[in-house]
N, CA, C and O of each residue as an XYZ file, in Angstrom:
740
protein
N     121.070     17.875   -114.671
C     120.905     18.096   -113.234
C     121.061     19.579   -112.960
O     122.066     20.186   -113.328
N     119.976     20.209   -112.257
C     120.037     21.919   -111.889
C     121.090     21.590   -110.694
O     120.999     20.611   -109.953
N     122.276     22.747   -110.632
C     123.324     22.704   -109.440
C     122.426     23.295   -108.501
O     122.158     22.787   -107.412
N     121.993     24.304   -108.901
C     121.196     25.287   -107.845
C     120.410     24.728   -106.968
O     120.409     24.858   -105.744
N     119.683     24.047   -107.700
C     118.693     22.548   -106.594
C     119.544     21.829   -105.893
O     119.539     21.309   -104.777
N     120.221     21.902   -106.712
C     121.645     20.697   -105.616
C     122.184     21.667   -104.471
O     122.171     21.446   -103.260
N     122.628     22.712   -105.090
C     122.718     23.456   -103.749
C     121.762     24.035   -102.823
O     122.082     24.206   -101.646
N     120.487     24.385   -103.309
C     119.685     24.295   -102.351
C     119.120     23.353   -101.626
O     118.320     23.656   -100.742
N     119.525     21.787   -101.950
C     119.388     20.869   -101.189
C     120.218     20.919   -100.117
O     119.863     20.671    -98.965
N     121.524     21.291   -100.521
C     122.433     20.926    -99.218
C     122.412     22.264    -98.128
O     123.231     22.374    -97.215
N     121.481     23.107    -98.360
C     122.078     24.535    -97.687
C     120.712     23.724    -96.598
O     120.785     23.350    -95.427
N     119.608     23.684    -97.526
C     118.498     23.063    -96.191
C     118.555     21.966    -95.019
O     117.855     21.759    -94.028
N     120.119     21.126    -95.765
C     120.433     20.143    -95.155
C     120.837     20.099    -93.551
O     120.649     19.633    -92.427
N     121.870     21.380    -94.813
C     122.532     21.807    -93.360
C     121.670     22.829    -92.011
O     122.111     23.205    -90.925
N     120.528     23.005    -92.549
C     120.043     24.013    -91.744
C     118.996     23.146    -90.696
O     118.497     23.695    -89.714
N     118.721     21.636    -91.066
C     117.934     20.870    -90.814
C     118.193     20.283    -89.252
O     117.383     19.548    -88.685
N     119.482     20.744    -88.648
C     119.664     20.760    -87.200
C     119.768     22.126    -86.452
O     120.522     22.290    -85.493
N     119.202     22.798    -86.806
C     118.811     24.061    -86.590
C     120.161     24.829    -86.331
O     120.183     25.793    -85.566
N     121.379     24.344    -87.040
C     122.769     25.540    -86.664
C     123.217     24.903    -87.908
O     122.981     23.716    -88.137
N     123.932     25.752    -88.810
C     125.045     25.809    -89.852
C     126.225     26.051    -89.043
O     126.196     27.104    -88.406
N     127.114     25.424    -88.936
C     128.245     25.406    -88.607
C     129.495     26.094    -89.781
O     129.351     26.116    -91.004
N     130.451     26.509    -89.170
C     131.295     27.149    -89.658
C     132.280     25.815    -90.606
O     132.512     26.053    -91.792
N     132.680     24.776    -90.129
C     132.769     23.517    -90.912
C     131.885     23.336    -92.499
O     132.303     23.464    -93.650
N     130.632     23.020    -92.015
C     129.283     23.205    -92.726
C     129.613     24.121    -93.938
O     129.706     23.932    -95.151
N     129.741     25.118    -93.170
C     129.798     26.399    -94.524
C     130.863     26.384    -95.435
O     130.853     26.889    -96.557
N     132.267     25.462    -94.613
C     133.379     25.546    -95.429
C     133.338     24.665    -96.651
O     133.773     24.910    -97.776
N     132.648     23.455    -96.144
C     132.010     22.705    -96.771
C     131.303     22.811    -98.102
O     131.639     22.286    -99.163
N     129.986     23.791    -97.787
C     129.199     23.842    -98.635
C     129.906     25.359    -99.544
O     129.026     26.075   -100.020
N     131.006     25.719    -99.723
C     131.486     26.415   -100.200
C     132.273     26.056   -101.436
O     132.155     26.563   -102.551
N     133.036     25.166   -101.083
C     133.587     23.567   -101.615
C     132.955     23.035   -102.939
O     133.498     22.858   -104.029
N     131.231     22.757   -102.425
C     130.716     21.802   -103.082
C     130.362     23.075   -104.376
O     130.681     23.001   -105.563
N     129.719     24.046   -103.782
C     129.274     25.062   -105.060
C     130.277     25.541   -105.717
O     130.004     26.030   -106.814
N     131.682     25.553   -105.280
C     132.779     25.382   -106.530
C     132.723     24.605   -107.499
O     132.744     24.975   -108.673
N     132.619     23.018   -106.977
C     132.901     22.299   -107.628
C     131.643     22.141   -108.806
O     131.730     21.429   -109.806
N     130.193     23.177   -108.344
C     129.287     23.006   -109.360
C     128.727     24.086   -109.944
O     127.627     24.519   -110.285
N     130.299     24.472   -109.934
C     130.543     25.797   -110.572
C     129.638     27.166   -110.378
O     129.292     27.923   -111.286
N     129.334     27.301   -108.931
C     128.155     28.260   -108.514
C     129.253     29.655   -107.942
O     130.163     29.501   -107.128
N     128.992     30.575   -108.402
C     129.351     31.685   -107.466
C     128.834     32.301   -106.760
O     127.658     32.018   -106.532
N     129.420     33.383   -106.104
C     129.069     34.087   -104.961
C     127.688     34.495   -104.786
O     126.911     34.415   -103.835
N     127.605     34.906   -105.839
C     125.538     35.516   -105.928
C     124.888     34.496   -105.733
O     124.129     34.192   -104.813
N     125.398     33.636   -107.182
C     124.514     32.309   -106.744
C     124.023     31.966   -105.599
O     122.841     31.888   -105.263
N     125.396     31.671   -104.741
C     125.412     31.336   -103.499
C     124.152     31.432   -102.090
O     123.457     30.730   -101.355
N     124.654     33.423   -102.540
C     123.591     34.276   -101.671
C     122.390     33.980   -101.644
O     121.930     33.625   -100.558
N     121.308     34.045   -103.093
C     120.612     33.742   -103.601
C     119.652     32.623   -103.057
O     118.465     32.513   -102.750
N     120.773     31.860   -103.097
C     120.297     30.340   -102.748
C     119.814     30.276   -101.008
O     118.806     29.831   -100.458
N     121.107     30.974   -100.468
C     121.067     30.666    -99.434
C     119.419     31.693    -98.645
O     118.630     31.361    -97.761
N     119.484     32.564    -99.236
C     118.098     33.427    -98.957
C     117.222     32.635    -99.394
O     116.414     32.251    -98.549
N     117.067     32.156   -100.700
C     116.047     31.248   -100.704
C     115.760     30.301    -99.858
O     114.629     29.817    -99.906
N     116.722     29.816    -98.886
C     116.721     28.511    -97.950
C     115.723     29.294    -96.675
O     114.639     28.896    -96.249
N     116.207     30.058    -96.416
C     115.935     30.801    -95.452
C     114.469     31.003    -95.400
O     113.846     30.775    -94.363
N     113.888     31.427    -96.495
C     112.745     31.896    -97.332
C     111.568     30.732    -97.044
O     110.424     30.801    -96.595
N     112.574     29.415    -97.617
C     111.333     28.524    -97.618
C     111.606     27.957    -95.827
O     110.573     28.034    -95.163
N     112.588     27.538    -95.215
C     112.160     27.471    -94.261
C     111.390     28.543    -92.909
O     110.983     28.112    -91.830
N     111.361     29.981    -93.367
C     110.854     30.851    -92.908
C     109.739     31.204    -93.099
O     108.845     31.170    -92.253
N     109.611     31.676    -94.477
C     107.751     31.700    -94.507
C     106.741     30.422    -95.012
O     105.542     30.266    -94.780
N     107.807     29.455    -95.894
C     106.699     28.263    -95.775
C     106.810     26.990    -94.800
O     106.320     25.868    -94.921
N     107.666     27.575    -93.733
C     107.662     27.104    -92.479
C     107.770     25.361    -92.982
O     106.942     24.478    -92.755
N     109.051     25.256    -93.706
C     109.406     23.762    -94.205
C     110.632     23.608    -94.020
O     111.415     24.550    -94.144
N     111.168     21.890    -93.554
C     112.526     21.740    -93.167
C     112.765     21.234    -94.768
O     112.260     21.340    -95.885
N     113.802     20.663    -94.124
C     114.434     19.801    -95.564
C     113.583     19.029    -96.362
O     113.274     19.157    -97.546
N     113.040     17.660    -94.955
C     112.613     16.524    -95.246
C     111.354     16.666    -95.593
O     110.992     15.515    -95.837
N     110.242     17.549    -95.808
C     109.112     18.144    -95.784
C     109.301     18.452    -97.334
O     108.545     17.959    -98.171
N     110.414     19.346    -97.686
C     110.544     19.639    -98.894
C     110.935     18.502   -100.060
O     110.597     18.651   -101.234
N     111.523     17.604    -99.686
C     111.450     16.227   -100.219
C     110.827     15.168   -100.461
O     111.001     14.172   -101.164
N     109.771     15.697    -99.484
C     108.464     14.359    -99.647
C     107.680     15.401   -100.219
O     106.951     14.899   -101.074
N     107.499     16.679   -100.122
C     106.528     17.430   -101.307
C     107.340     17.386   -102.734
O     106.804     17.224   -103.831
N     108.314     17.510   -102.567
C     109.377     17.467   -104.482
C     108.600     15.696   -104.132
O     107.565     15.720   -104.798
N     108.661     14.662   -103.602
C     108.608     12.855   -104.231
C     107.087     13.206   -104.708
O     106.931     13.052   -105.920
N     106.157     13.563   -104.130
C     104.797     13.528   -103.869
C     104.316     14.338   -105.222
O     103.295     13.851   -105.708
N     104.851     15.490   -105.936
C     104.271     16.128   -106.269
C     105.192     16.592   -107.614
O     104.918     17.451   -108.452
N     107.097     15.185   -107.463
C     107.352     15.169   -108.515
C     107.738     16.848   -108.737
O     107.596     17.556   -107.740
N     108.060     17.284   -109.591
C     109.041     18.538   -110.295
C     108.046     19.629   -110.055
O     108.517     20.762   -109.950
N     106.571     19.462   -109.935
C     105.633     20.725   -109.765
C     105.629     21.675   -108.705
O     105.367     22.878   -108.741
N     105.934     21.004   -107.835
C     106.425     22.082   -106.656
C     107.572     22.929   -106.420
O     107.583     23.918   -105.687
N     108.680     22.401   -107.196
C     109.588     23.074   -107.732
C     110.288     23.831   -106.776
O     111.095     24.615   -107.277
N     110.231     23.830   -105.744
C     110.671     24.445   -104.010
C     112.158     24.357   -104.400
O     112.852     25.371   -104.475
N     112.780     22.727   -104.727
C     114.646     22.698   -104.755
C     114.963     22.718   -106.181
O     116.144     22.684   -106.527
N     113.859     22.780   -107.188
C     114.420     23.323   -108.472
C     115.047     21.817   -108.739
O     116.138     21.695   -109.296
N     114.398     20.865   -108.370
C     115.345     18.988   -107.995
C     113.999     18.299   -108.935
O     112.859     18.518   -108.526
N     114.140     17.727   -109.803
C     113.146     16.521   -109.619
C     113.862     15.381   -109.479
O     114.616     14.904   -110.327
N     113.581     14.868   -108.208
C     114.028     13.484   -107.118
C     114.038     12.226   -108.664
O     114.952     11.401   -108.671
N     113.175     12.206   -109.645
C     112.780     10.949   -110.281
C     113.642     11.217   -111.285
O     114.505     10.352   -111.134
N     114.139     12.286   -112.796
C     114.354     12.079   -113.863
C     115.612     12.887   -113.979
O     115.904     13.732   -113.133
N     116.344     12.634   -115.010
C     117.538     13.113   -115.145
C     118.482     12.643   -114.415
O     119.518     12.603   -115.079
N     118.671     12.144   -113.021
C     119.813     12.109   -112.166
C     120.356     10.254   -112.423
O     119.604      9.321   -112.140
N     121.486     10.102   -112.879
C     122.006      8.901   -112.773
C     122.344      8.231   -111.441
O     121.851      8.539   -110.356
N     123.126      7.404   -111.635
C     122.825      6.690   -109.948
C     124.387      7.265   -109.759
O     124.621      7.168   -108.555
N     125.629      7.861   -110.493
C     126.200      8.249   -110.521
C     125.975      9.646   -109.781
O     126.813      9.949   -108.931
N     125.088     10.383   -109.987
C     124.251     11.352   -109.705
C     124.007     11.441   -108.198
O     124.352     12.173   -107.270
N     123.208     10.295   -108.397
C     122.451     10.223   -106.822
C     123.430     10.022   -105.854
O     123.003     10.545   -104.824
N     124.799      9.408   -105.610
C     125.376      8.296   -105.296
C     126.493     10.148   -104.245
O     126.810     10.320   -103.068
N     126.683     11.050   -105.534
C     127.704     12.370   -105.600
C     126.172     12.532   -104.452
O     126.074     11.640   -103.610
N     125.578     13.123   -104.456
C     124.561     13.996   -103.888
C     124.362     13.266   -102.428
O     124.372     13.887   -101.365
N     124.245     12.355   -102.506
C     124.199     11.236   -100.817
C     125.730     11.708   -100.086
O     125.967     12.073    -98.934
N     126.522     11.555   -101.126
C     127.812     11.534   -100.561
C     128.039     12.753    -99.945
O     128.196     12.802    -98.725
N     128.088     14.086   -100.883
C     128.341     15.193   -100.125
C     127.053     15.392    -99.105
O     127.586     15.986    -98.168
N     125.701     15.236    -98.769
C     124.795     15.018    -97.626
C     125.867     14.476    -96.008
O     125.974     14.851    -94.840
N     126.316     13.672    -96.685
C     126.769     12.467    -95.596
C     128.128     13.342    -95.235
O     128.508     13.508    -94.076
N     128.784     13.862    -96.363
C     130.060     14.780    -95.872
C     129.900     15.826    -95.270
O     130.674     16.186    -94.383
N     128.743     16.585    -95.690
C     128.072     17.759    -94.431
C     127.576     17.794    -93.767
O     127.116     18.844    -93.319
N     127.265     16.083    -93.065
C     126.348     16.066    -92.278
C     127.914     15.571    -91.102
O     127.961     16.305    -90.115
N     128.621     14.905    -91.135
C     129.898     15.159    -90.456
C     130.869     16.235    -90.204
O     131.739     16.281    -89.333
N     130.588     17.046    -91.062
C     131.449     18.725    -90.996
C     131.509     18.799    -89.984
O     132.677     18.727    -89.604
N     130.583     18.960    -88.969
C     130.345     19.622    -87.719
C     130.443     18.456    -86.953
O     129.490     18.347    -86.182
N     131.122     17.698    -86.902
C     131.632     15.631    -86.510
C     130.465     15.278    -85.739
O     130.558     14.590    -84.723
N     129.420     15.701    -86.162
C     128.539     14.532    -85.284
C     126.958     14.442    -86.598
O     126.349     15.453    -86.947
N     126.726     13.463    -86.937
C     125.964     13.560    -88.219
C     124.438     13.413    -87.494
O     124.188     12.220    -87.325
N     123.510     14.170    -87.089
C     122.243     14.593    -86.369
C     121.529     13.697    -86.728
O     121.893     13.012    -87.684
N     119.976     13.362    -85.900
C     119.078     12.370    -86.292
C     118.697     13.153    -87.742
O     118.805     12.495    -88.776
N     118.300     14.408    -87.805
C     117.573     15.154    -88.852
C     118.280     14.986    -90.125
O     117.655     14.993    -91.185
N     119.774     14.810    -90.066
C     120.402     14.886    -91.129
C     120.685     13.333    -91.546
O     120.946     13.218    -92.743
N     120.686     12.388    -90.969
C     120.195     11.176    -91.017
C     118.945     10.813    -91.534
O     119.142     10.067    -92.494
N     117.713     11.001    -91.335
C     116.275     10.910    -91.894
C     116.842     11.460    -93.634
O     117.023     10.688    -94.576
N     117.039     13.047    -93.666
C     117.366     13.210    -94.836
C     118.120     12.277    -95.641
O     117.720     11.889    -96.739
N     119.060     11.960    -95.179
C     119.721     10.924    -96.140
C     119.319      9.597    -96.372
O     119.656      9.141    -97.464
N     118.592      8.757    -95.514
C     118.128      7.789    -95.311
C     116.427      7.658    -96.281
O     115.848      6.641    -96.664
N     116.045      9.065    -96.421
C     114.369      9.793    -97.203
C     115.311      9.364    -99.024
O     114.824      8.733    -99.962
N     116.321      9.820    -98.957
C     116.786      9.849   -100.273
C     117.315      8.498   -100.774
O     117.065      7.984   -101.864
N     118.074      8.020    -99.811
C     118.613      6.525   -100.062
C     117.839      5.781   -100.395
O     118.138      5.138   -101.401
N     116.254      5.445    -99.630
C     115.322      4.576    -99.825
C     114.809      5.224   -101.019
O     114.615      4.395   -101.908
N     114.536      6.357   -101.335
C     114.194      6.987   -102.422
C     114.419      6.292   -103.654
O     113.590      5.703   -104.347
N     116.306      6.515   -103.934
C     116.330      6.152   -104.590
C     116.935      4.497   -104.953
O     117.628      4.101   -105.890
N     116.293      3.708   -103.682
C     116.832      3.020   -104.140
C     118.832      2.399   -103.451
O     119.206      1.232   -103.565
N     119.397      3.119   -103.051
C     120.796      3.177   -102.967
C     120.966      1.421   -102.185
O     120.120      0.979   -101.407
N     121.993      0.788   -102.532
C     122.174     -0.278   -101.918
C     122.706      0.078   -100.313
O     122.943      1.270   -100.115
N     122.877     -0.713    -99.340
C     122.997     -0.655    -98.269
C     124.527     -0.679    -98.167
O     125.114     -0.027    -97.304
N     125.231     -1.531    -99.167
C     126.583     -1.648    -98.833
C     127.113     -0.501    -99.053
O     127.755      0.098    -98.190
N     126.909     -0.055   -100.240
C     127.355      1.316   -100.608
C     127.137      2.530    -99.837
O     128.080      3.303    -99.667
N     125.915      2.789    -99.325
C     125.446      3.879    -98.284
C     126.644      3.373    -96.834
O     127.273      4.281    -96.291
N     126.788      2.271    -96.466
C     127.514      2.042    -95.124
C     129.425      2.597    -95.831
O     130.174      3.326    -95.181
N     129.655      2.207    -96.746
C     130.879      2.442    -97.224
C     130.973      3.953    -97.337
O     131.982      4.543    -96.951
N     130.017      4.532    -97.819
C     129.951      6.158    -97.604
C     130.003      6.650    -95.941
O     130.904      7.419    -95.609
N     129.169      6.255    -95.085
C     129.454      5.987    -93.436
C     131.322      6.108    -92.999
O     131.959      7.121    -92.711
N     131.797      4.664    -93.098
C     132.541      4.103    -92.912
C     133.771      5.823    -93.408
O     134.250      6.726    -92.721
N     133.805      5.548    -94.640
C     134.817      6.640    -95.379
C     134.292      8.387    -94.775
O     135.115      9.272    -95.010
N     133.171      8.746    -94.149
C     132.827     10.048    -93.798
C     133.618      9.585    -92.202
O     134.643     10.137    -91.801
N     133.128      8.834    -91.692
C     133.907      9.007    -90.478
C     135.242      8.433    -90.679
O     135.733      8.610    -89.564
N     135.995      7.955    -91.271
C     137.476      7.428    -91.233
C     138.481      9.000    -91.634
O     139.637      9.288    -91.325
N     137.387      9.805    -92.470
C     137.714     10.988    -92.841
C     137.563     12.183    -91.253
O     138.353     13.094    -91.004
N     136.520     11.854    -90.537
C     136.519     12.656    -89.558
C     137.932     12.394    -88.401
O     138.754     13.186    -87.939
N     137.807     11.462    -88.289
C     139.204     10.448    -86.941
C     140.555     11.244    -88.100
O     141.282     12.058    -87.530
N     140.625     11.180    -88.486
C     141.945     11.516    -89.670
C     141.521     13.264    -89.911
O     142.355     13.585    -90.758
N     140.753     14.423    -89.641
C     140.785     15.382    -89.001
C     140.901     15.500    -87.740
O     141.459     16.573    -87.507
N     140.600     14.810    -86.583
C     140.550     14.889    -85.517
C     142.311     14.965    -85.472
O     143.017     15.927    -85.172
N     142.669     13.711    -85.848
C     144.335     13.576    -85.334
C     145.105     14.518    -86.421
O     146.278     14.489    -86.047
N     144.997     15.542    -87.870
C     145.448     16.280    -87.660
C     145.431     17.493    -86.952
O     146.505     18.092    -87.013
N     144.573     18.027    -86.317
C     144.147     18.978    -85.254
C     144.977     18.895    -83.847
O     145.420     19.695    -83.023
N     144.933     17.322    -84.056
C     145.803     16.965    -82.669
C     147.888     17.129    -83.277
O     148.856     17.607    -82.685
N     147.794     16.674    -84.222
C     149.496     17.239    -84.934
C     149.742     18.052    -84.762
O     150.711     18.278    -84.038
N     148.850     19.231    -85.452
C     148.624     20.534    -85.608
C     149.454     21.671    -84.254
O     149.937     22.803    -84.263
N     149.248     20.576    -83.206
C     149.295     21.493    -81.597
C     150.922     21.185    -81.253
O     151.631     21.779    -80.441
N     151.256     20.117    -82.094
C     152.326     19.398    -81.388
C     153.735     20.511    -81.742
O     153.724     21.161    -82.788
N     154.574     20.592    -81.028
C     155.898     21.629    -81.060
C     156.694     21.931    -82.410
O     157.427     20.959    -82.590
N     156.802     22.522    -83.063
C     157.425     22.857    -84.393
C     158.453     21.527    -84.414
O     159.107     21.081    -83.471
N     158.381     21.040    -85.798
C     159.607     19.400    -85.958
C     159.765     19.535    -87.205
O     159.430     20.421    -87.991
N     160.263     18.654    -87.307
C     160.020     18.035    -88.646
C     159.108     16.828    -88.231
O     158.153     16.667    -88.991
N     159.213     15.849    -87.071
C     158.236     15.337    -87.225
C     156.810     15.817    -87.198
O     155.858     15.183    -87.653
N     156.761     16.837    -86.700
C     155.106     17.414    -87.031
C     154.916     17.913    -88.324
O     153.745     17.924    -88.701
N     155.604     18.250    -88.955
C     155.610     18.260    -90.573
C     155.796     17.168    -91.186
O     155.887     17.306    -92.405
N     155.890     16.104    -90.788
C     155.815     15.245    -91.934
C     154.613     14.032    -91.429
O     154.168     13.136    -92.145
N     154.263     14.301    -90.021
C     152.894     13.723    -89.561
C     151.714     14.614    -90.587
O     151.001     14.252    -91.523
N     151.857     15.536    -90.101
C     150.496     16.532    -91.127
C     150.783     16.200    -92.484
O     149.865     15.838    -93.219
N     151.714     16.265    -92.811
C     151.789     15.940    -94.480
C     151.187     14.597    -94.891
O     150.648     14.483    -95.992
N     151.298     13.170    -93.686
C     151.019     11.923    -93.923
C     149.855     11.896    -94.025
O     149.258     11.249    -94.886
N     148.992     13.058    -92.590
C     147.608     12.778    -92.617
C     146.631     13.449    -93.498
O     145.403     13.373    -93.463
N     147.437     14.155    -94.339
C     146.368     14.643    -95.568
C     146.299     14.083    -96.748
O     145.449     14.164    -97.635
N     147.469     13.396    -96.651
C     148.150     12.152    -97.870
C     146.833     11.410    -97.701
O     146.283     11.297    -98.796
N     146.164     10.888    -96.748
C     145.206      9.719    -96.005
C     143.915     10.195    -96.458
O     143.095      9.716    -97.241
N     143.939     11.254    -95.773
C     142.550     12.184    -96.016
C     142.502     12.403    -97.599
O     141.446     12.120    -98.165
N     143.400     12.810    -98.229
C     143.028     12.536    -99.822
C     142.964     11.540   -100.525
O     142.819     11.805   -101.719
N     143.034     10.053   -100.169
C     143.456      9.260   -100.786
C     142.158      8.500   -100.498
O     141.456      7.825   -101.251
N     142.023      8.826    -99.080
C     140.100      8.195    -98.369
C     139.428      8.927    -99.331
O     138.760      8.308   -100.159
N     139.483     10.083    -99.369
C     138.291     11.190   -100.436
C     138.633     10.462   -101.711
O     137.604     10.091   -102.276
N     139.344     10.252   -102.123
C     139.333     10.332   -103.747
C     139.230      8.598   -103.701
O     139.247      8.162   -104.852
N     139.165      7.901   -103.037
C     138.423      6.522   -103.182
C     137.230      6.098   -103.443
O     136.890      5.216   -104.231
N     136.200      7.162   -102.325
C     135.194      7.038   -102.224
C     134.731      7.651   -103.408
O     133.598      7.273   -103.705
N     135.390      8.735   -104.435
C     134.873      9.296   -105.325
C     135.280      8.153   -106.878
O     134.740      8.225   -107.982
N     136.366      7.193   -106.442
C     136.147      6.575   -107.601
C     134.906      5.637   -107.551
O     134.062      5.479   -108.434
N     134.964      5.151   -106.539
C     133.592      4.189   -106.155
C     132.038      4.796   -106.822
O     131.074      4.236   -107.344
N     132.359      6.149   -106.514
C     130.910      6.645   -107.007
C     130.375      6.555   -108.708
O     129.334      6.306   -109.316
N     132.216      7.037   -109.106
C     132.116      7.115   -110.460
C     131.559      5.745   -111.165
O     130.754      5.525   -112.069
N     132.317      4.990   -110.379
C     132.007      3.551   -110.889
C     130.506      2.621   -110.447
O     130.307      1.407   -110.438
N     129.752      3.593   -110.161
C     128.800      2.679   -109.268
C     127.071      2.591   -110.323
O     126.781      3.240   -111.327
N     126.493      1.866   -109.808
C     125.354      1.799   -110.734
C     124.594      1.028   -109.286
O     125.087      0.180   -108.543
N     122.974      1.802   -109.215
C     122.832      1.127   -107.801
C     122.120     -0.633   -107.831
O     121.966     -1.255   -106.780
């Protein structure tokens, strides 16, 4: 699997409601750690996003039905949608979609189509795509109320509320990531 395609999938993703959010970015900062991309990389990528939605005047979902249509030759996300990617694969790549498409807590029609272009794509079962739903927003309500801790008067109970609700928030994240590991669609 090219990361770079992976990250240029998600930078278009995010650009696919016409604002990157500061969430968004923290986000997609996150994910190119975790796929081991650095800073240039980053840049790179992100100019390239820019690039193709600027001069070849293409969103995300445009670039995905030309990568299904035309298969690895078009080569725009450096992705081929069909070979190499396990459902393990596919399952990580929906997921963080669906996690940046809540960054900014409200997940857009545009960023919806995208995920929904890929799901049917590949295939993804319905239960599993709603359980990804379910866990992106149980993860958003569980930022919301630490934000709301966050304000509350120096305690100990506000220290040990924030401590509970990240306990939650990691324990929701790293569920949904065993699920993935374990999944076959």
């Amino acid at each position: 699997m090219n990361y770079r395609g992976q990250a240029k999938l998600y930078y278009l993703y995010m650009m696919s409601d016409g604002d990157v959010s500061d969430n968004e970015k923290k986000k997609f900062n996150s994910i190119c750690k975790e796929l081991s991309l650095d800073t240039d990389d980053k840049k790179r990528i992100i100019e390239e996003c820019r690039e193709i939605s600027r001069e070849e005047g293409l969103n995300c979902i445009e670039v995905l039905e030309k990568n299904a249509e035309e298969s690895y030759m078009y080569g725009i996300l450096d992705i081929d949608l069909d070979k190499y990617v396990s459902d393990e694969d596919k399952a990580s790549i929906l997921w963080n979609l669906i996690n940046l498409g809540y960054a900014d807590t409200y997940f857009t029609s545009d960023e919806r189509e995208v995920v929904d272009f890929l799901r049917e794509y590949w295939e993804m079962s319905d239960s599993l795509y709603q359980e990804m739903i379910d866990v992106a927003e149980t993860c958003l309500a569980l930022e919301k109320h630490k934000k709301w801790a966050e304000e509350l008067p120096e305690s100990d109970f506000k220290l040990e509320k924030i401590k509970r609700i990240k306990k939650d928030l990691k324990f929701t994240q790293e569920t949904i990531k065993t699920t993935i590991s374990e999944i076959a669609f």
